[in-house]
C-alpha positions as semicolon CSV with decimal commas, in nm:
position;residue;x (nm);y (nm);z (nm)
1;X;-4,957;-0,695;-1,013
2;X;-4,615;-0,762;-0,786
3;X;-4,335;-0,779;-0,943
4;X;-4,115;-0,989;-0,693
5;X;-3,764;-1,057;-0,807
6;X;-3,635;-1,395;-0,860
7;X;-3,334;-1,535;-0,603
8;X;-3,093;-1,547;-0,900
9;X;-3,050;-1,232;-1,048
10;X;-2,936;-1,117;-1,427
11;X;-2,577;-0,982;-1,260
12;X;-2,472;-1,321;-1,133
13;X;-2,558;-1,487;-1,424
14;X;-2,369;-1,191;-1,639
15;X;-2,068;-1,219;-1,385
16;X;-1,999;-1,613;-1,458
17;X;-2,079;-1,566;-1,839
18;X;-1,785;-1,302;-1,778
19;X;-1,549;-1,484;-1,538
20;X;-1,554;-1,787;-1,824
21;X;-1,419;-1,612;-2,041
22;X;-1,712;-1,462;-2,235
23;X;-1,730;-1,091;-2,399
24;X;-2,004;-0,849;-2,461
25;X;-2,036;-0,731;-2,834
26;X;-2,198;-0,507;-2,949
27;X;-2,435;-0,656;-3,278
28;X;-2,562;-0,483;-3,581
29;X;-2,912;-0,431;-3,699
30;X;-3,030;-0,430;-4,033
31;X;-3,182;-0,129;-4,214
32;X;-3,533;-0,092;-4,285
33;X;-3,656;-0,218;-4,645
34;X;-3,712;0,139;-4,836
35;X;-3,973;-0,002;-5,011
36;X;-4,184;0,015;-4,685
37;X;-4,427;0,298;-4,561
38;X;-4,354;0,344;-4,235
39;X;-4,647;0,633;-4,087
40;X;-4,926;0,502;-3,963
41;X;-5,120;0,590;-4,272
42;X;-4,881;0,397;-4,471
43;X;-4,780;0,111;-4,299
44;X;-4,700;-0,180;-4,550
45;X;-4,765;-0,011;-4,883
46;X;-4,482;-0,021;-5,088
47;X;-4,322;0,283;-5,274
48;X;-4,423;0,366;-5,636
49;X;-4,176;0,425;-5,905
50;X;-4,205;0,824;-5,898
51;X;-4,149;0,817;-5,491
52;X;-3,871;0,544;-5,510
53;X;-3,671;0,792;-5,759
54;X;-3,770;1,117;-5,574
55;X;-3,613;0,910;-5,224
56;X;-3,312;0,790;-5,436
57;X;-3,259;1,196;-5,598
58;X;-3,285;1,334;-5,258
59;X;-3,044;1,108;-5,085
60;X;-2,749;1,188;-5,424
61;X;-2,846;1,532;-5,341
62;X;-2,768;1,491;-4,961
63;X;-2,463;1,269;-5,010
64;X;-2,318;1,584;-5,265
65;X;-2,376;1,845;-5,011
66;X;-2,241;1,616;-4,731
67;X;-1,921;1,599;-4,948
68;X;-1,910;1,980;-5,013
69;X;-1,906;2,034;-4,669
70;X;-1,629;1,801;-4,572
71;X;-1,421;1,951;-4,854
């Protein structure tokens, strides 16, 4: 299949967005629910209790090193 570009292009149309006065900001995603599996053999299964506190111990034990090392 041919691809045949359109007459006007993306840059003209970003140029007059521009030359009126517009800006270009950068946005923010949103995390990932933790509660979500996200492998392919997990995809949609929630966390159980035991993994959600395992998760939660390892990231207190990653934030305490990170603030050993700063220090």
């Amino acid at each position: 299949m041919k691809h045949v570009p359109k007459p006007t292009t993306d840059e003209d149309l970003i140029q007059e967005f521009l030359n009126k006065g517009g800006e270009v900001k950068k946005g923010k995603t949103k995390p990932m629910p933790d509660g979500l599996g996200l492998s392919n053999n997990q995809w949609g299964n929630t966390l159980t209790k035991e993994e959600k506190a395992a998760k939660k111990a390892a990231e207190e034990t990653n934030k305490a090193a990170k603030k050993a090392k700063k220090a």
